[in-house]
C-alpha positions in Angstrom: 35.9 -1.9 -23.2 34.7 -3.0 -19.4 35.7 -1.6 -16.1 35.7 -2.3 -12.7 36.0 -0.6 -9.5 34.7 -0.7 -5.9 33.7 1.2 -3.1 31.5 1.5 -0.3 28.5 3.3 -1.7 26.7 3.9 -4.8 24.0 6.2 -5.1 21.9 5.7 -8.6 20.8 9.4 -9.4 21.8 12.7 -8.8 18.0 13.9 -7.9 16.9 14.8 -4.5 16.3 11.4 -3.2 20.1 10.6 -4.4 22.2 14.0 -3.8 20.3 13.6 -0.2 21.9 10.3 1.0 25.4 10.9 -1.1 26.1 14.4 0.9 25.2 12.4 4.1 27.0 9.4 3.9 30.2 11.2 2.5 30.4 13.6 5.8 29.9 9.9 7.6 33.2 9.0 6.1 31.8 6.5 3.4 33.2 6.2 0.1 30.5 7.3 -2.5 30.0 7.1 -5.7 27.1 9.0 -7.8 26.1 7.6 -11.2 24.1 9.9 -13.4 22.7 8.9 -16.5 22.5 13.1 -17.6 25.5 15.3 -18.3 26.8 17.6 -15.9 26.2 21.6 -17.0 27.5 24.5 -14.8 25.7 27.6 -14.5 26.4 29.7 -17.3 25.8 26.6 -19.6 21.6 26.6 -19.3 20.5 28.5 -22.1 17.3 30.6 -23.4 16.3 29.1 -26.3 14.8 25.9 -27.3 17.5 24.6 -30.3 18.7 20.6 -30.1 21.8 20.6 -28.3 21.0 23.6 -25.9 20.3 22.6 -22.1 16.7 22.4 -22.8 17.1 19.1 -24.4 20.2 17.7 -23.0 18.5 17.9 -19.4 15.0 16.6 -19.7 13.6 13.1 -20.3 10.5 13.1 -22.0 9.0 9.3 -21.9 5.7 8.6 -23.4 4.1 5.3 -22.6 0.8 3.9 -23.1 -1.8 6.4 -21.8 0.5 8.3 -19.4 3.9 10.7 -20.3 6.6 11.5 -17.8 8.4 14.5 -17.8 11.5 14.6 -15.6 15.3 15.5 -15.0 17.6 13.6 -16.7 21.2 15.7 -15.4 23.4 16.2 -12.4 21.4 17.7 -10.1 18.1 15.5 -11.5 14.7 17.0 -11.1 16.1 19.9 -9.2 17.5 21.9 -12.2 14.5 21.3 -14.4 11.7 21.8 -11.8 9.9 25.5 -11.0 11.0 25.2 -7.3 7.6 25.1 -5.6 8.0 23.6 -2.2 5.1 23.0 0.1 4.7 20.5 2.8 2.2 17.9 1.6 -1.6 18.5 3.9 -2.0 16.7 6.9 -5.0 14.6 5.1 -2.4 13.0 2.5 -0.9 10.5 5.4 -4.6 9.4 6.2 -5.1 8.1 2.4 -6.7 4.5 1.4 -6.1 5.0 -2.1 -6.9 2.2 -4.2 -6.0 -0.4 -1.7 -8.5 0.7 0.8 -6.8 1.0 3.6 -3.8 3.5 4.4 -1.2 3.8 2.2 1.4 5.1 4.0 3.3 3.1 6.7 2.2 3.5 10.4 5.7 5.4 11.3 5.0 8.2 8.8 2.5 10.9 9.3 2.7 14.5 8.6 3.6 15.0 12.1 6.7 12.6 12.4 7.7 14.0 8.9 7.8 17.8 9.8 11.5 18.0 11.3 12.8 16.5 8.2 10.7 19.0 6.3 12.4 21.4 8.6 15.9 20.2 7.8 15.5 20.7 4.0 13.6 23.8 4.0 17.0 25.2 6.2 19.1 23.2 3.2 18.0 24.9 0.0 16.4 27.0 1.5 13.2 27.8 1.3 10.9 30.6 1.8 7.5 32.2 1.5 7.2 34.5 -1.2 5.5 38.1 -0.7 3.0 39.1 -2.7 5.3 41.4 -3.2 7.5 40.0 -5.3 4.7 37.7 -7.3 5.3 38.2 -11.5 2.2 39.2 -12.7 0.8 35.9 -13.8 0.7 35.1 -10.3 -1.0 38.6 -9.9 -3.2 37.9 -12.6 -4.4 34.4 -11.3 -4.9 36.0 -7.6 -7.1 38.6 -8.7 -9.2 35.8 -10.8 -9.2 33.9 -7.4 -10.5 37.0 -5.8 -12.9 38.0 -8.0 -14.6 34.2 -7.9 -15.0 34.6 -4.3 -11.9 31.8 -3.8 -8.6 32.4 -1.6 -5.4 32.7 -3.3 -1.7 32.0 -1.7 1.7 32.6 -2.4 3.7 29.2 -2.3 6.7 28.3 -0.6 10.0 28.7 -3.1 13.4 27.6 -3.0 14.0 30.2 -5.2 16.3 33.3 -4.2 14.1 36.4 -5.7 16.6 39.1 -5.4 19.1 36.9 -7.9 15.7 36.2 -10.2 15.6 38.0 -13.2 12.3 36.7 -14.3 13.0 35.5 -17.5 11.4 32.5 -17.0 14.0 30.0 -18.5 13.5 27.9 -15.1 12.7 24.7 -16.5 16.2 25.0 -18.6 18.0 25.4 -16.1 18.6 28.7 -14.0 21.7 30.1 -15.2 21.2 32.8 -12.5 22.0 30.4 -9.3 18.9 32.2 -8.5 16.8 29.1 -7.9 18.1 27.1 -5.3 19.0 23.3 -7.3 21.0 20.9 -5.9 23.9 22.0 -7.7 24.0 24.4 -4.9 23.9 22.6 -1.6 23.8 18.8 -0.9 26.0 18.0 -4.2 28.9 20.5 -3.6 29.3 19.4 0.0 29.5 15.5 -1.2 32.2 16.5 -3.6 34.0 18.5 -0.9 33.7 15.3 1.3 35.3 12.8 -1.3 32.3 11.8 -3.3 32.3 11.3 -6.9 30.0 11.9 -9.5 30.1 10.4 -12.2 28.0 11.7 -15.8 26.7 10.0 -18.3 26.6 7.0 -16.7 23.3 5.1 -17.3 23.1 1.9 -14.6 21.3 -1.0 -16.1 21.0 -3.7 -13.4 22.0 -4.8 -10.1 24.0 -8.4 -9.5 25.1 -9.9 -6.4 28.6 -10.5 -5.3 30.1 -13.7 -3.7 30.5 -11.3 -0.4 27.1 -10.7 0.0 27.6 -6.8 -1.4 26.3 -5.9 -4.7 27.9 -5.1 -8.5 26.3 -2.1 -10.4 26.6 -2.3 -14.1 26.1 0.6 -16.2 26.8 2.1 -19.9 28.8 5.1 -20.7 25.4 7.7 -22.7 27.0 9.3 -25.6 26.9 12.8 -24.6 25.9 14.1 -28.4 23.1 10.9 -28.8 21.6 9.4 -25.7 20.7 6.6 -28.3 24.1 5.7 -28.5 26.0 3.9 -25.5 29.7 3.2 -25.3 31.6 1.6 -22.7 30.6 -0.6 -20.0 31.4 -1.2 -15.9 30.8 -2.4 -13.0 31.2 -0.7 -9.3 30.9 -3.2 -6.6 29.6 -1.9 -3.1 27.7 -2.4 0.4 25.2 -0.4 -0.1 23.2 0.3 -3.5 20.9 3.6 -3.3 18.7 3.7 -5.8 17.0 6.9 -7.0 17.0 6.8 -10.9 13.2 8.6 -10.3 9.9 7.1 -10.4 10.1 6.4 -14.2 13.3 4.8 -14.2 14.0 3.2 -11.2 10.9 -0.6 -11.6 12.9 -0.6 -15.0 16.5 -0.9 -13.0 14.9 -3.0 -10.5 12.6 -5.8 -12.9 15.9 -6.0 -15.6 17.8 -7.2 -12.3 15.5 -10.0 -11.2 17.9 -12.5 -13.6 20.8 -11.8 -11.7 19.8 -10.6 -8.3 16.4 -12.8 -7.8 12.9 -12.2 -7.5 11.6 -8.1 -6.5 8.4 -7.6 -4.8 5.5 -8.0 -6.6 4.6 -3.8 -5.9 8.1 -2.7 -8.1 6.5 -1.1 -11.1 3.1 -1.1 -10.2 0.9 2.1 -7.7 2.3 4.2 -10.1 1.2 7.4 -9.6 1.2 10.4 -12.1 0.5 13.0 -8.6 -3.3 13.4 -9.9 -1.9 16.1 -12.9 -3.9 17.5 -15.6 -3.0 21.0 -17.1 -5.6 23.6 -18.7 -5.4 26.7 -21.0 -6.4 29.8 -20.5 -6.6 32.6 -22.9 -7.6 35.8 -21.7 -9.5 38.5 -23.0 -7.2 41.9 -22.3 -10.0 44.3 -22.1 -11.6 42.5 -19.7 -8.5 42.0 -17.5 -8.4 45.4 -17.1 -12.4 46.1 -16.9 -13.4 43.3 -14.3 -10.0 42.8 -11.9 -8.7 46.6 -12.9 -5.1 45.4 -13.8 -2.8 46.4 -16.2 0.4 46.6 -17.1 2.8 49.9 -16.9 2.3 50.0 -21.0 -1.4 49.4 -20.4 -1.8 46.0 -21.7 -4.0 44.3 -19.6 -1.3 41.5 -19.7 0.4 39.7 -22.0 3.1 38.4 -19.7 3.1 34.9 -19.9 6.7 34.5 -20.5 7.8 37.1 -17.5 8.0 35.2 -14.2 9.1 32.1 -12.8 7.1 29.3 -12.9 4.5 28.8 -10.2 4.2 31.6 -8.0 0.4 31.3 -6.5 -2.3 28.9 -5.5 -5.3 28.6 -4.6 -5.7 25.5 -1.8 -9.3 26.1 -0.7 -9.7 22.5 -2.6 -7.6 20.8 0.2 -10.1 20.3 2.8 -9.8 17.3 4.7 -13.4 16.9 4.9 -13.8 16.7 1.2 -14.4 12.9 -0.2 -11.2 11.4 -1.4 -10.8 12.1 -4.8 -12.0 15.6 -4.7 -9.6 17.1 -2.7 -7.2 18.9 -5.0 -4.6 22.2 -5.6 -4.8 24.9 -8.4 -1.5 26.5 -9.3 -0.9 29.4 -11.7 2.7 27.9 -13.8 4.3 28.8 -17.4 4.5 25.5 -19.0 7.6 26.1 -21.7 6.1 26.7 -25.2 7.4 23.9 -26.6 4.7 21.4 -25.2 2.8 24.0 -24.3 2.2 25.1 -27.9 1.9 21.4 -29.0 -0.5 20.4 -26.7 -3.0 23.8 -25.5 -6.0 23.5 -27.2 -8.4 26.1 -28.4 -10.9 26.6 -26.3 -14.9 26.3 -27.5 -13.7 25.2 -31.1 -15.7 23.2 -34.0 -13.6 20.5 -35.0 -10.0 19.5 -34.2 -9.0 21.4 -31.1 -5.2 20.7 -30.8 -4.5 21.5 -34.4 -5.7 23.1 -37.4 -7.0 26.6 -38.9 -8.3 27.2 -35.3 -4.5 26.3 -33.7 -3.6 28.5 -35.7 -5.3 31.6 -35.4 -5.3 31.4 -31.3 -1.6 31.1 -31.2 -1.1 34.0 -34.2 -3.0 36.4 -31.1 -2.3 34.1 -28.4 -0.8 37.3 -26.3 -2.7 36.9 -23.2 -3.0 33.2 -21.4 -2.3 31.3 -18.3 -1.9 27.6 -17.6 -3.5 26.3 -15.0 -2.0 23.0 -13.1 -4.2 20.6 -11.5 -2.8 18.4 -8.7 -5.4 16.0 -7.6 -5.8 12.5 -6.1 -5.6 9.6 -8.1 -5.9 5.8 -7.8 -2.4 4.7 -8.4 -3.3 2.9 -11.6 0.2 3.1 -13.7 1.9 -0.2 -14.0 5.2 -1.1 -16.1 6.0 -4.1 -18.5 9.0 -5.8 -19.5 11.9 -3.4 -19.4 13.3 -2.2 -22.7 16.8 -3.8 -23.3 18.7 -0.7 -22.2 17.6 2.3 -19.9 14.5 3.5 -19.1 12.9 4.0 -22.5 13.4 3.0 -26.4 15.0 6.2 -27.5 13.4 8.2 -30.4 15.3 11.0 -30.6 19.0 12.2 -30.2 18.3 13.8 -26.9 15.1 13.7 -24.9 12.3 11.5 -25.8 11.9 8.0 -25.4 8.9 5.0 -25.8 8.6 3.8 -22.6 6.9 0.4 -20.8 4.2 2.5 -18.7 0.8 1.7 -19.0 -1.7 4.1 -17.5 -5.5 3.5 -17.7 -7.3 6.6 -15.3 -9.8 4.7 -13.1 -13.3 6.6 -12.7 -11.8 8.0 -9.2 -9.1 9.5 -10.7 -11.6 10.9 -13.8 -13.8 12.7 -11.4 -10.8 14.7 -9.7 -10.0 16.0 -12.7 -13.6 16.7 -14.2 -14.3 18.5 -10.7 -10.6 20.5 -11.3 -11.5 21.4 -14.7 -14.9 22.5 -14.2 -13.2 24.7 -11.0 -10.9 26.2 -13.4 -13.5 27.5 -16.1 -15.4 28.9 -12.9 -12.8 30.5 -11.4 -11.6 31.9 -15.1 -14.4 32.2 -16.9 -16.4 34.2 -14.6 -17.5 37.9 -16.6 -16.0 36.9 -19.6 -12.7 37.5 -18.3 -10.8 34.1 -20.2 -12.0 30.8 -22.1 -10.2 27.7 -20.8 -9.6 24.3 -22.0 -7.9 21.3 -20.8 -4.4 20.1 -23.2 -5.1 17.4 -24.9 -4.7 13.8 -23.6 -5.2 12.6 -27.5 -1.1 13.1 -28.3 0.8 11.8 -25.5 -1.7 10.4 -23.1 -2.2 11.5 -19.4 1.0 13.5 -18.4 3.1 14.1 -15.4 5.9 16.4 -14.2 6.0 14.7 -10.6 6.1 11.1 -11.0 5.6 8.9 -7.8 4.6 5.9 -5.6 5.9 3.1 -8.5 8.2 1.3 -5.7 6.2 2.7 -2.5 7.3 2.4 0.9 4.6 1.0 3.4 3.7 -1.9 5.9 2.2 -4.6 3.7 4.4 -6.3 1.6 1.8 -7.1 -1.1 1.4 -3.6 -1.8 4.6 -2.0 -1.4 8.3 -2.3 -2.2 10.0 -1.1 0.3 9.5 -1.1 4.4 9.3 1.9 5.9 13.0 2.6 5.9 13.3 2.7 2.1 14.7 -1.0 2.5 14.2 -3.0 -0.9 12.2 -6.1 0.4 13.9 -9.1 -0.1 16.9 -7.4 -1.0 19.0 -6.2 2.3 21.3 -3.2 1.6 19.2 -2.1 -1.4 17.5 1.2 -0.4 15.2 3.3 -2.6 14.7 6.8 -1.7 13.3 8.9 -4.6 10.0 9.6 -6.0 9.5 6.4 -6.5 9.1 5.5 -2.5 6.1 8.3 -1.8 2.9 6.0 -1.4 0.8 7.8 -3.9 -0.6 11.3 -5.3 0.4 14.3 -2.6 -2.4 16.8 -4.0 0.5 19.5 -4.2 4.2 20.1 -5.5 6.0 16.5 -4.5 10.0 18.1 -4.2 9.9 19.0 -0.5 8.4 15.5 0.3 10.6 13.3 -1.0 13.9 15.4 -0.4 12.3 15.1 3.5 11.6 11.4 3.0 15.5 11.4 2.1 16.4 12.8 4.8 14.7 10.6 7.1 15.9 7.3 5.2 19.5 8.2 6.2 20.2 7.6 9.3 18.7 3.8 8.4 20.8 3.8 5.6 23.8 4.5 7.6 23.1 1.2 10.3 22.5 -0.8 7.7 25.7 0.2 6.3 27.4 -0.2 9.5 26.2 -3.5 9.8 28.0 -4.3 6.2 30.9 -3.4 7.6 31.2 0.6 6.3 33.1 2.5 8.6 30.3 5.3 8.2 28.8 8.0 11.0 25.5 9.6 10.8 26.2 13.3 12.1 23.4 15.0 10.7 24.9 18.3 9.7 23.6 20.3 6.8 25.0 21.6 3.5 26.0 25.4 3.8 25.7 26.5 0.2 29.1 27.8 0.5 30.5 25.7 -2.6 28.6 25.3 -5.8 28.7 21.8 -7.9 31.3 22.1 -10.5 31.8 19.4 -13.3 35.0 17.5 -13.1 36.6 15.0 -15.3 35.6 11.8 -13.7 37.1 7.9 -14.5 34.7 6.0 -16.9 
């Protein structure tokens, strides 16, 4: 069965760079229309446990391609339900970058500077705020004292995270049935609903075509919501404007499968991909010394073992982000609880002799594996991912019923991007390893490759057409009324969490957005007022 419909906008993705724009345009007055390839979960349906069919898997894309994996959102709300809600503003240096194209990266109109009020905007949105040291879960505690003891600084991050509703449990990545941290679900998607937008779930788009009016026609599948192998029903929405923001994995794949029917894309969509620097390490702790050399302990006396109380990343240290540092060594270390699924897979065992991934030696360090930390490198990289041929249908080649996919990006780290992380990893063990307080080992690129939670920069905005997708308003070259404003549009590796950036780089594409719709003939305003948070996002029955 096919349908058809029309309206004025339609926003690909439910993420920050597509919630963003939606909320916007729908106070303007447009007509909106969100597609999501992910269901649409309230609150009380993000569970604690890992089983197939619980939120864990439903909401998370796992693709693994050829030498890099992307982890990422894949429900209403995108990356913002599944992320730990870290959200600093990206260092002053990170606008200067050559990158591998050795010049800058970013376009002329962006700098740190020029991007603040729209960091300002979001941070007022969510919103966030500093945490107190206060208030840091003891792995944070644990990894400052570490910090302290190595003679290195140590600060709590920015949140959007509401610590007075957190109960610690540190489910985040599922999902925060709490409303604690502060996901989309909570601002910019209620207040599109309440101003006529519709989203739509379970709608996976799978190329763009022209119309004979000079708009565009969307066409997507309906995902089964049991099997995301299995698609049913297909449509089309024609519209004005197309935003897409299907995330840095998905959206080159919407983009090259359109070329047949909407012409030629710029020669940068699916290529700069950047995996933000990321490498993970392991560290398990010795509890005696815990409390010997840094004097902590828990209320019961344990030195720790209290990985799985928290909330994701609650400290860093930055003392890496000097601007005078080379390029390539400038880099942030961030204490995070990686869920134990992966984390179990791919932690390695520190020091071993033989296989260290798997094996008597797994074994043993997970049977007394009650005291350990990872540690999450983000670092600067050369922008080296590129995609192939799209797979016939969505992003990926599914494997499994729900999360994990075979996907066409190829990633080969360059020797820049293998000295960031040599000089991260060797920081770690000295910052850990110092009196015999932890051993620590990097996970294991032998399973899935490089890996990434923050994937970017793989159709970039900047000034020269030969190396970037999109002009400095988000504008799809070649393409008028095309507009790409997720992860996908930040030039390359930000050397901390990426969230704030690109919901700010959102922010800023809109009132572009909004003339260019105007000139399409959308009766659409650009008032710039924010979301209150006084609504929360609740699923609906929506037309397929």
């Amino acid at each position: 069965m096919t349908s058809s419909a029309s309206t004025d906008v339609v926003v690909i993705g439910s993420g920050f760079g597509g919630a963003i724009p939606a909320y916007h345009l729908a106070a303007g007055g447009a007509r909106v229309v969100v597609l999501e390839r992910g269901p649409w979960l309230s609150s009380e349906e993000f569970d604690h446990d890992f089983k197939l069919g619980s939120s864990y898997t439903r909401i998370f894309d796992f693709t693994v391609g050829d030498g890099m994996s992307v982890l990422g959102g894949n429900c209403v709300g995108g990356g913002s339900v599944v992320y730990f809600a870290t959200m600093p503003r990206a260092p002053r240096f990170v606008f200067e970058r050559q990158g591998s194209i050795g010049r800058r990266m970013w376009p002329a109109a962006i700098t740190r500077d020029t991007l603040d009020p729209w960091y300002d905007r979001v941070c007022e949105s969510l919103p966030v705020t500093m945490q107190s040291w206060d208030k840091v879960p003891y792995a944070g505690g644990l990894f400052a004292a570490a910090c302290a003891h190595a003679g290195r600084t140590a600060n709590p991050v920015p949140s959007a995270v509401d610590v007075d509703r957190c109960t610690n449990c540190n489910w985040m990545m599922a999902g925060c049935r709490f409303d604690a941290k502060r996901s989309l679900l909570l601002n910019y998607l209620p207040a599109a609903l309440a101003h006529g937008a519709e989203i739509r779930p379970l709608h996976e788009v799978q190329h763009l075509s022209r119309t004979d009016d000079g708009g565009y026609r969307v066409h997507y599948r309906i995902v089964d919501a049991e099997d995301y192998r299995i698609l049913h029903d297909s449509g089309t929405i024609d519209a004005k404007i197309v935003i897409v923001a299907a995330g840095a994995g998905a959206t080159p794949v919407i983009l090259q499968r359109s070329e047949p029917t909407l012409g030629a894309m710029p020669p940068a969509v699916g290529r700069y991909f950047s995996g933000n620097g990321e490498r993970l390490n392991t560290a398990v702790f010795d509890d005696d010394r815990v409390r010997e050399v840094l004097g902590l302990s828990r209320p019961d006396g344990r030195g720790y073992a209290a990985n799985q109380i928290g909330r994701g990343p609650t400290v860093a240290t930055w003392d890496r982000l000097d601007p005078d540092l080379p390029e390539y060594e400038r880099y942030s270390l961030e204490q995070l609880f990686f869920p134990l699924g992966l984390g179990t897979i791919l932690a390695q065992v520190p020091d071993a002799i033989g296989p260290t991934w798997f094996g008597l030696a797994k074994k043993d360090m997970l049977r007394r594996w009650q005291s350990w930390l990872t540690l999450f490198t983000m670092s600067e990289d050369d922008n080296e991912g590129v995609f192939g041929p799209p797979p016939a249908t969505g992003n990926a080649d599914r494997i499994s019923q729900q999360m994990l996919g075979r996907g066409p990006l190829t990633y080969r780290p360059t020797a820049n991007t293998l000295r960031g992380w040599a000089a991260a990893d060797a920081d770690a063990r000295d910052i850990l390893e110092r009196d015999g307080l932890a051993r620590v080992m990097p996970w294991t690129n032998d399973v899935v490759g490089a890996y990434t939670v923050h994937p970017l920069a793989s159709c970039r905005i900047g000034d020269d057409p030969a190396t970037s997708a999109l002009d400095d308003r988000h504008e799809l070259r070649q393409h008028p009324g095309v507009f790409v404003t997720d992860g996908s549009a930040v030039p390359g590796a930000l050397t901390v969490n990426p969230a704030l950036t690109i919901a700010a780089l959102a922010e800023r594409a809109v009132p572009g957005i909004v003339r260019a719709a105007q000139e399409r003939g959308v009766p659409v305003s650009y008032h710039g007022t924010l979301p209150d948070g006084s609504v929360t996002a609740v699923p609906q029955v929506v037309p397929s």
